[in-house]
mmCIF file of the N, C-alpha and C atoms, coordinates in Angstrom:
data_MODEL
# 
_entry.id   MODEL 
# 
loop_
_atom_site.group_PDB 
_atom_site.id 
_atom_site.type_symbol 
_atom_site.label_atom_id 
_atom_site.label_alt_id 
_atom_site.label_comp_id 
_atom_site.label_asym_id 
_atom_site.label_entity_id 
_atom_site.label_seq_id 
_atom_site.pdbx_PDB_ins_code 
_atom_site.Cartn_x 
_atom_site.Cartn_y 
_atom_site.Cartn_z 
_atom_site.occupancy 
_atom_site.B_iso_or_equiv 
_atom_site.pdbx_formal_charge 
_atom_site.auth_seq_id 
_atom_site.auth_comp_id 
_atom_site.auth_asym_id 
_atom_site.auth_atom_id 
_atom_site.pdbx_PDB_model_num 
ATOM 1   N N  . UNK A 1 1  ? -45.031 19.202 -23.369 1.00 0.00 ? 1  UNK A N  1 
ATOM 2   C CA . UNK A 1 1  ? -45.278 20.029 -22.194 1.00 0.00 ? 1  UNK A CA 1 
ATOM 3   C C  . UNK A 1 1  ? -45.566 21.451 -22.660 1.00 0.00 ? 1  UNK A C  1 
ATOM 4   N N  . UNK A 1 2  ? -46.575 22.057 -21.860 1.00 0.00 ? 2  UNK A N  1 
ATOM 5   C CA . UNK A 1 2  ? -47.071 23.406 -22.916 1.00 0.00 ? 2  UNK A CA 1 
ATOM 6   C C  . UNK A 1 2  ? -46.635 24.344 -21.447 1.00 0.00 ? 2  UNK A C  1 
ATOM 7   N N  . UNK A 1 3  ? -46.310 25.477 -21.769 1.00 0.00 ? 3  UNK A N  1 
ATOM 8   C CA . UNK A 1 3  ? -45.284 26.318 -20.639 1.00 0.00 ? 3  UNK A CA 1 
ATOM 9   C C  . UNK A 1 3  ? -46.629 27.073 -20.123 1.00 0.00 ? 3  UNK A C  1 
ATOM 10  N N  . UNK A 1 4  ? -47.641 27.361 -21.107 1.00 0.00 ? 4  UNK A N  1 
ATOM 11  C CA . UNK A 1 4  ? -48.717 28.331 -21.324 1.00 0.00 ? 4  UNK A CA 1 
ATOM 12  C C  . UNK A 1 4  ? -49.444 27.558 -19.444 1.00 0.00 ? 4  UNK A C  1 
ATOM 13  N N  . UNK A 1 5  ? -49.583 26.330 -19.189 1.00 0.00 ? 5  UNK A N  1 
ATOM 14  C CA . UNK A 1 5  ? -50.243 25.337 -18.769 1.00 0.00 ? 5  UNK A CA 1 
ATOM 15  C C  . UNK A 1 5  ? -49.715 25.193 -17.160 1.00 0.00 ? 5  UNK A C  1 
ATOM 16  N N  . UNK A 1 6  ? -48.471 25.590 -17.665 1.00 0.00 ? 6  UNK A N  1 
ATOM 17  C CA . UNK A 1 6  ? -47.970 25.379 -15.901 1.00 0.00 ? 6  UNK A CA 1 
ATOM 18  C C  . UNK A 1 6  ? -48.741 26.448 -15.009 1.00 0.00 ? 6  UNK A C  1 
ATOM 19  N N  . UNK A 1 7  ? -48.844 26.288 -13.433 1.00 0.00 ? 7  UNK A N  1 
ATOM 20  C CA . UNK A 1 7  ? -48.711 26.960 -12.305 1.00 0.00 ? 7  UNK A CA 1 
ATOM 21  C C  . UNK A 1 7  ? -47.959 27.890 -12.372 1.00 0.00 ? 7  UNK A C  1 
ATOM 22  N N  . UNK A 1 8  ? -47.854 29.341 -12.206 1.00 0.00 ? 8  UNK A N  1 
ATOM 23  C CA . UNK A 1 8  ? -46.913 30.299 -11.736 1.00 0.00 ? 8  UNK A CA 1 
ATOM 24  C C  . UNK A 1 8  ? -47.583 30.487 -10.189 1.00 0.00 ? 8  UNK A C  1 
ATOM 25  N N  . UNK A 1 9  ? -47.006 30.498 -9.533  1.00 0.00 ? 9  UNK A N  1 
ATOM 26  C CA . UNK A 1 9  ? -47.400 31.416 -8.073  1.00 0.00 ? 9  UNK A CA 1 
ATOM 27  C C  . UNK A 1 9  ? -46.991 32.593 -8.867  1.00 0.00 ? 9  UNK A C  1 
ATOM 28  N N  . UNK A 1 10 ? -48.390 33.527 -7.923  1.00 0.00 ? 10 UNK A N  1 
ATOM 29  C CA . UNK A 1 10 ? -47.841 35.021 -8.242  1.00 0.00 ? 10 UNK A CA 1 
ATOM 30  C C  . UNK A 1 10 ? -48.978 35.372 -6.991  1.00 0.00 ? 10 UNK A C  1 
ATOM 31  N N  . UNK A 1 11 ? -47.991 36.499 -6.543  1.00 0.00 ? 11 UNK A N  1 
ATOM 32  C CA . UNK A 1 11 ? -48.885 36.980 -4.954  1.00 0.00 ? 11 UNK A CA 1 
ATOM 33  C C  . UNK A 1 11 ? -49.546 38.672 -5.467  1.00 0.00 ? 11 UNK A C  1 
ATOM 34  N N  . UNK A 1 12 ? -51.011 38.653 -5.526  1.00 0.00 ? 12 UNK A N  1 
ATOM 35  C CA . UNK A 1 12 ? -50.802 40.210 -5.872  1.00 0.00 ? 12 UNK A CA 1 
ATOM 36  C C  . UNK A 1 12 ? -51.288 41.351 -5.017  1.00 0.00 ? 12 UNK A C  1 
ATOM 37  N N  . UNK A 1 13 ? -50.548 40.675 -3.673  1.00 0.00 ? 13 UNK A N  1 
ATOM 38  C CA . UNK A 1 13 ? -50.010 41.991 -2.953  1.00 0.00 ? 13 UNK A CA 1 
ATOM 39  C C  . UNK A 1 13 ? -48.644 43.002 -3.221  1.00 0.00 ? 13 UNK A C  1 
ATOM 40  N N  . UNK A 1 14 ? -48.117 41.883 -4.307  1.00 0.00 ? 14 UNK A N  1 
ATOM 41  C CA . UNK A 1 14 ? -46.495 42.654 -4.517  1.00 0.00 ? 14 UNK A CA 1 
ATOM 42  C C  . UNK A 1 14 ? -46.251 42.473 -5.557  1.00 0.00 ? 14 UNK A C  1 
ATOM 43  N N  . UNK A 1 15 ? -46.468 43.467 -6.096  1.00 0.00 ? 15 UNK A N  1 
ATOM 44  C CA . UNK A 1 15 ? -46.382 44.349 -7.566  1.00 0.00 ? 15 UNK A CA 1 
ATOM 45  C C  . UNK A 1 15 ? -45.384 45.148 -7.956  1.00 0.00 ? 15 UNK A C  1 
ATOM 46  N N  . UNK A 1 16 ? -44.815 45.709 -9.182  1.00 0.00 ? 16 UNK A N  1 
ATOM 47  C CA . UNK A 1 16 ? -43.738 46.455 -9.392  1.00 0.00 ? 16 UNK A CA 1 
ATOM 48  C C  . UNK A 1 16 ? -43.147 47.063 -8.316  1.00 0.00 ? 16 UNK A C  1 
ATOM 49  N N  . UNK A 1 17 ? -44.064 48.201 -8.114  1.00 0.00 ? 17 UNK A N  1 
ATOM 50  C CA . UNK A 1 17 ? -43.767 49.353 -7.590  1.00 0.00 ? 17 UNK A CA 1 
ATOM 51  C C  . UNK A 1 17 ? -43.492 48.906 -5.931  1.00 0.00 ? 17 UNK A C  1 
ATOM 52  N N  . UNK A 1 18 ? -44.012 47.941 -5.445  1.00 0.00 ? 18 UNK A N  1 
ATOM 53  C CA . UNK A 1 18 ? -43.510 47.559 -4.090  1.00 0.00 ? 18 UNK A CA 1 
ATOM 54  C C  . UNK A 1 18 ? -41.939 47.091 -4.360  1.00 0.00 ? 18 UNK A C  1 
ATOM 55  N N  . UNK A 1 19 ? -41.575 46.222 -5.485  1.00 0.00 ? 19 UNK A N  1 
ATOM 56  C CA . UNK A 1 19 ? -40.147 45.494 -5.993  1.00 0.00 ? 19 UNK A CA 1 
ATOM 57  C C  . UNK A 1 19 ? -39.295 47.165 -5.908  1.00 0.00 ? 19 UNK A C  1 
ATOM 58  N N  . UNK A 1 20 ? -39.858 48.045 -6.912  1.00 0.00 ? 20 UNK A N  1 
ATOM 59  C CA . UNK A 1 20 ? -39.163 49.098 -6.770  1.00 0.00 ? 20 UNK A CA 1 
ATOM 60  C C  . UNK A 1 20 ? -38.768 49.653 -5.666  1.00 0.00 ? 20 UNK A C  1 
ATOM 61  N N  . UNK A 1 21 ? -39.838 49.959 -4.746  1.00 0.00 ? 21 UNK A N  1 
ATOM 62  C CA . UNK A 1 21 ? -39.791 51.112 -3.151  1.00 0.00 ? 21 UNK A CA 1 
ATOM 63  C C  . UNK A 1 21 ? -38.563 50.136 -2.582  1.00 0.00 ? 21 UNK A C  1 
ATOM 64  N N  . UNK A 1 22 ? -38.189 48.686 -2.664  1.00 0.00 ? 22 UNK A N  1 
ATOM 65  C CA . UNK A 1 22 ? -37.608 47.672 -1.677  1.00 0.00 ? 22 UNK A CA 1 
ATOM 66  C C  . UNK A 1 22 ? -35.930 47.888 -2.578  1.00 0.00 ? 22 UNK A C  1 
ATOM 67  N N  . UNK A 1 23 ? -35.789 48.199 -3.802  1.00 0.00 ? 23 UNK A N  1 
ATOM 68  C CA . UNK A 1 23 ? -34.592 48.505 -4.138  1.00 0.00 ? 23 UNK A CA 1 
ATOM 69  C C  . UNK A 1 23 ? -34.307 49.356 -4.004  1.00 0.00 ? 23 UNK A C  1 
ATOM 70  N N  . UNK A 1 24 ? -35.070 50.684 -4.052  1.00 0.00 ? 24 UNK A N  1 
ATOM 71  C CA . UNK A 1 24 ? -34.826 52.128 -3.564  1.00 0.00 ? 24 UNK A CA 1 
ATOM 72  C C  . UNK A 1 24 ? -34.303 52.203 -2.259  1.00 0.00 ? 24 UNK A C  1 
ATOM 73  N N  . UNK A 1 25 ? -34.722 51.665 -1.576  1.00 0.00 ? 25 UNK A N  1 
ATOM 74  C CA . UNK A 1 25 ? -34.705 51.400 -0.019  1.00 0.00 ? 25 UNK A CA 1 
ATOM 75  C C  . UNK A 1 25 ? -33.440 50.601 0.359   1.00 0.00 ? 25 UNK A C  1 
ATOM 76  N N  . UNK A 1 26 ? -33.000 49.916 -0.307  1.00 0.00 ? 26 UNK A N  1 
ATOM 77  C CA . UNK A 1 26 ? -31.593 48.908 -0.346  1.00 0.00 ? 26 UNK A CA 1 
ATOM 78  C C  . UNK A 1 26 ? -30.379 49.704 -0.306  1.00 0.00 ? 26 UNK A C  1 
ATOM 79  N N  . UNK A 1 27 ? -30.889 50.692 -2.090  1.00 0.00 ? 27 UNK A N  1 
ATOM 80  C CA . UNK A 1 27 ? -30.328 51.160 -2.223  1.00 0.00 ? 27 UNK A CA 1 
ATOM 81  C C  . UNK A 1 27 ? -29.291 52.761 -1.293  1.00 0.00 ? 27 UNK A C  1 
ATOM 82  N N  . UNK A 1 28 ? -30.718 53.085 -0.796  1.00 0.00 ? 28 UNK A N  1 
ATOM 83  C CA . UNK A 1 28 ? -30.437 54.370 0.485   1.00 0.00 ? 28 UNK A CA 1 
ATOM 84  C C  . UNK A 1 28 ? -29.744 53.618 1.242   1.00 0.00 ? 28 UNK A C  1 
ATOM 85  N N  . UNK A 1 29 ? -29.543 52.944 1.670   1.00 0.00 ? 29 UNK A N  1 
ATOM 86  C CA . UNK A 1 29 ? -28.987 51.925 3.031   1.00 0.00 ? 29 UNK A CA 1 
ATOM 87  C C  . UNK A 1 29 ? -27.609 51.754 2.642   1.00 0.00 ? 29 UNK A C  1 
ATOM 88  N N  . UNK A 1 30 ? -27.278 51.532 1.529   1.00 0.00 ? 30 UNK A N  1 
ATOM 89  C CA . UNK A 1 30 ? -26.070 51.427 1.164   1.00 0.00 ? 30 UNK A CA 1 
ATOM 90  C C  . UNK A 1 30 ? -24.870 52.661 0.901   1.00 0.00 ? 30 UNK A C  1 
ATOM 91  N N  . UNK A 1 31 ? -25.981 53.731 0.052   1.00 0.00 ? 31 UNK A N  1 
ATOM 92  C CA . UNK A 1 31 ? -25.441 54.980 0.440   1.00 0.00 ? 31 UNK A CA 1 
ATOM 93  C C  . UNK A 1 31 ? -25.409 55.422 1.559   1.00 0.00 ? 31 UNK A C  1 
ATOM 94  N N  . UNK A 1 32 ? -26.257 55.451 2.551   1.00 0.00 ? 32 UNK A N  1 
ATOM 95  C CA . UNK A 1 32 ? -25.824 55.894 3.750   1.00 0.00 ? 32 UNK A CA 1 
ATOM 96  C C  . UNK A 1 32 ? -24.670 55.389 4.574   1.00 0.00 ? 32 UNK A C  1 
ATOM 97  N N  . UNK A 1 33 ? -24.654 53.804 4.421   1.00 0.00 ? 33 UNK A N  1 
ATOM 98  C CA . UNK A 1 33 ? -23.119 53.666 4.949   1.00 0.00 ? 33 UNK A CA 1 
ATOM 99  C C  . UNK A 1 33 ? -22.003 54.102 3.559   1.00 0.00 ? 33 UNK A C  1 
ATOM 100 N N  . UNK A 1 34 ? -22.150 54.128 3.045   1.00 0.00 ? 34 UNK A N  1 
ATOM 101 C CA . UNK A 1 34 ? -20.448 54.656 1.800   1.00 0.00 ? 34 UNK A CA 1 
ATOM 102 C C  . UNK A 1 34 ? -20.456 56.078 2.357   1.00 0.00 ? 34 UNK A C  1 
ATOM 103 N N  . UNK A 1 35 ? -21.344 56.824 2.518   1.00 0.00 ? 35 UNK A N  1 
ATOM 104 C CA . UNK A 1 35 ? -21.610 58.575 3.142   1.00 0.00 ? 35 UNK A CA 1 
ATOM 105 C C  . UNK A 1 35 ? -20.722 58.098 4.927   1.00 0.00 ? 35 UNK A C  1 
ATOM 106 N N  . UNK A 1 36 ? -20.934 57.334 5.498   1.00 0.00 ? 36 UNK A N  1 
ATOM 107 C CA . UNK A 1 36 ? -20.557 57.702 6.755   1.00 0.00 ? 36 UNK A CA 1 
ATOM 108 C C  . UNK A 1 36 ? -18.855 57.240 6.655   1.00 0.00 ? 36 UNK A C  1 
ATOM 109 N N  . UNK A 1 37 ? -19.143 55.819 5.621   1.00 0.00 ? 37 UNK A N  1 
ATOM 110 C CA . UNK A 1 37 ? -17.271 55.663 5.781   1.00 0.00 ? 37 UNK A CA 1 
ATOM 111 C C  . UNK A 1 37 ? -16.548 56.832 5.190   1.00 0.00 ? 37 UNK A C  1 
ATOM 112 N N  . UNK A 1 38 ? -17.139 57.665 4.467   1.00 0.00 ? 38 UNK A N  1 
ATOM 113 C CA . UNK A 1 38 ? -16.265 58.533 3.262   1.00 0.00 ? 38 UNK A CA 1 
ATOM 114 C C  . UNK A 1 38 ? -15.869 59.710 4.534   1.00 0.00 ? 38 UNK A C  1 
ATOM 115 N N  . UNK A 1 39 ? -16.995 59.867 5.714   1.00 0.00 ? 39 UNK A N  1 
ATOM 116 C CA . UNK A 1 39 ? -16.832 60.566 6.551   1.00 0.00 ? 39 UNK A CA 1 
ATOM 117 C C  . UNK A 1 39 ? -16.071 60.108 7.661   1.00 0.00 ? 39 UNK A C  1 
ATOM 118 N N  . UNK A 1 40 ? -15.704 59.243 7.819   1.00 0.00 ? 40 UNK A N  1 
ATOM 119 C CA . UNK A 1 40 ? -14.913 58.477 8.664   1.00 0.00 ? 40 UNK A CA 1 
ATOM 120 C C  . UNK A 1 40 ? -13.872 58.611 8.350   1.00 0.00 ? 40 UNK A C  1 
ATOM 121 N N  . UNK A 1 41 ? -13.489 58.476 7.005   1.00 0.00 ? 41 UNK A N  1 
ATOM 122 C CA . UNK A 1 41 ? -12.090 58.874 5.996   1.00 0.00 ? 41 UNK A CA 1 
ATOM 123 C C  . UNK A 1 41 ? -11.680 59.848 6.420   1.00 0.00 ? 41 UNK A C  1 
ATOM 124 N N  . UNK A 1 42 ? -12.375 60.641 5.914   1.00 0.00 ? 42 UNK A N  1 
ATOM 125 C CA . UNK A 1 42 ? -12.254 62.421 6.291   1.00 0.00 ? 42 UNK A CA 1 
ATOM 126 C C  . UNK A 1 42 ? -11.632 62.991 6.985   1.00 0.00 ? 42 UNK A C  1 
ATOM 127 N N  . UNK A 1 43 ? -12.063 62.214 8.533   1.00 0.00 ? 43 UNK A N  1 
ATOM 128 C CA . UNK A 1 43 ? -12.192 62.754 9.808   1.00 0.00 ? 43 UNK A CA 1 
ATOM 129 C C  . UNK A 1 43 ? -10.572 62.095 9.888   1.00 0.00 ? 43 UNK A C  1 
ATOM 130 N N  . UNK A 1 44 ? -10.046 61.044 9.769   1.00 0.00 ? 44 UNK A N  1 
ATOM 131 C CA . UNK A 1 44 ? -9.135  60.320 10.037  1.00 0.00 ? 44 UNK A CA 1 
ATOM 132 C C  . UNK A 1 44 ? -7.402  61.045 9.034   1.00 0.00 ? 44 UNK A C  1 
ATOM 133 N N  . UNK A 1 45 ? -8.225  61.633 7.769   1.00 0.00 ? 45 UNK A N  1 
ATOM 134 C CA . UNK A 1 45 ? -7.167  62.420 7.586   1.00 0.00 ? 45 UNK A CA 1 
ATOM 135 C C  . UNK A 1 45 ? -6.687  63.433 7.496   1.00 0.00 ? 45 UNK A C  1 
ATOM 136 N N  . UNK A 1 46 ? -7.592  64.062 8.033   1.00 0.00 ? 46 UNK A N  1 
ATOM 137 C CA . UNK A 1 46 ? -7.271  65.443 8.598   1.00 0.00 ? 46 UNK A CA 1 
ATOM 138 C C  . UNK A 1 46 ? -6.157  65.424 9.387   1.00 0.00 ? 46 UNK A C  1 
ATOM 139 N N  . UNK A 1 47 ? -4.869  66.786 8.922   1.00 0.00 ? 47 UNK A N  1 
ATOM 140 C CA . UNK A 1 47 ? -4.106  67.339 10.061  1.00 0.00 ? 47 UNK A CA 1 
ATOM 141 C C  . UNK A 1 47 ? -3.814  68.574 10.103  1.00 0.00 ? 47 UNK A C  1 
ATOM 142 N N  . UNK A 1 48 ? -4.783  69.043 10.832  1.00 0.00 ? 48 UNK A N  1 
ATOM 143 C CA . UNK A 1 48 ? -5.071  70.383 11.789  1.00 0.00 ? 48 UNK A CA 1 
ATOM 144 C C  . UNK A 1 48 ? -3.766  71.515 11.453  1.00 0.00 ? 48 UNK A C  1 
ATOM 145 N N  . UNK A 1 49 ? -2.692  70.562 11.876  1.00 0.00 ? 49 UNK A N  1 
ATOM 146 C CA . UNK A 1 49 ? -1.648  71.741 11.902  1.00 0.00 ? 49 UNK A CA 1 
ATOM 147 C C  . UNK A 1 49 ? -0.826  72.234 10.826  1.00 0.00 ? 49 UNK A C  1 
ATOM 148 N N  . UNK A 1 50 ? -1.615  71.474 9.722   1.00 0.00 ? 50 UNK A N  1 
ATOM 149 C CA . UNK A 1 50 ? -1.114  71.781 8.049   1.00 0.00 ? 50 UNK A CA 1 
ATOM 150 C C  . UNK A 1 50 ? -1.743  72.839 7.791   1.00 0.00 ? 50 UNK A C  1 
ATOM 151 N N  . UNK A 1 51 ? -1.489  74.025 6.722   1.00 0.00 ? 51 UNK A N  1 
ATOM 152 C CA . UNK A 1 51 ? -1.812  75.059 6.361   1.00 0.00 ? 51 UNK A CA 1 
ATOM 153 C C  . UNK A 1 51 ? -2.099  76.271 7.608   1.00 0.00 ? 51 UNK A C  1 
ATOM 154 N N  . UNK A 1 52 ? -1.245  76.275 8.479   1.00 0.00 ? 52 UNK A N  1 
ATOM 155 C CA . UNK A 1 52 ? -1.471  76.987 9.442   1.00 0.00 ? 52 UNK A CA 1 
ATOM 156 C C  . UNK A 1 52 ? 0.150   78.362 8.813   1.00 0.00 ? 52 UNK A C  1 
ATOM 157 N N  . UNK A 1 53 ? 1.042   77.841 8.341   1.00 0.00 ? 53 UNK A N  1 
ATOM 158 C CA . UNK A 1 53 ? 1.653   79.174 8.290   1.00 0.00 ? 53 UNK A CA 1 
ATOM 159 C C  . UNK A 1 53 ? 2.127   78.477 6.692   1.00 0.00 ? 53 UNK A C  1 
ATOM 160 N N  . UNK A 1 54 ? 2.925   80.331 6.535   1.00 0.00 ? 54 UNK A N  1 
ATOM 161 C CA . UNK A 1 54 ? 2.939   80.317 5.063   1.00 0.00 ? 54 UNK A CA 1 
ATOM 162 C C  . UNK A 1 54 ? 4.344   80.842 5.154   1.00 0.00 ? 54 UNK A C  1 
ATOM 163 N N  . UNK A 1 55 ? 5.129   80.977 4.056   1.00 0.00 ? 55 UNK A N  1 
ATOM 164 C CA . UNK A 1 55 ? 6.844   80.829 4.328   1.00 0.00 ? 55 UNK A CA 1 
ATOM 165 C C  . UNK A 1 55 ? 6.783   81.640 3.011   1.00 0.00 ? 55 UNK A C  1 
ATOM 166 N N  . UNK A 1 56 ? 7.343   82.806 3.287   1.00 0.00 ? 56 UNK A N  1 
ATOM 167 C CA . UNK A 1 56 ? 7.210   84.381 2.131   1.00 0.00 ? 56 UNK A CA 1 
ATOM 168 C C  . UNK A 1 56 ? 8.336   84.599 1.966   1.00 0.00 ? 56 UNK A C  1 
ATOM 169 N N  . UNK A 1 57 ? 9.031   84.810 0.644   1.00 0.00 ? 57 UNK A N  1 
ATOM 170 C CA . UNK A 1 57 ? 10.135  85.608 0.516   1.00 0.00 ? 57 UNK A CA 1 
ATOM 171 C C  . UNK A 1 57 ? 9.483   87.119 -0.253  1.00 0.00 ? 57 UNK A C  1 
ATOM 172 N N  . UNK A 1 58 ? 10.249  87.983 0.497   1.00 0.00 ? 58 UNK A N  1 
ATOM 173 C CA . UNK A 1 58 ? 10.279  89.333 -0.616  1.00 0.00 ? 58 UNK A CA 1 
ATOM 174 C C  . UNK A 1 58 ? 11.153  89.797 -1.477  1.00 0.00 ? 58 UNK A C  1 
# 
């Protein structure tokens, strides 16, 4: 069996750089949700009424 000989499908509308733009693109999608949970975090541990006074000796 000669490998040289086989069929490959290959479509050449989609080339590297389309493979690339579609992982780039995955990739933003994923950062954008880790960016909103990290902000979700955030928001959830915040407490307001910490660092509001300060306790001085002279």
């Amino acid at each position: 069996m000669q490998i040289a000989s086989l069929p490959i499908p290959t479509n050449p509308s989609i080339n590297s750089v389309d493979v690339g733009v579609a992982v780039l693109a995955k990739n933003l999608d994923t950062i954008e949700k880790l960016g909103q949970s990290m902000i979700k975090m955030m928001e959830q541990s915040v407490a307001p009424h910490l660092g509001q006074n300060i306790d001085l000796r002279v």
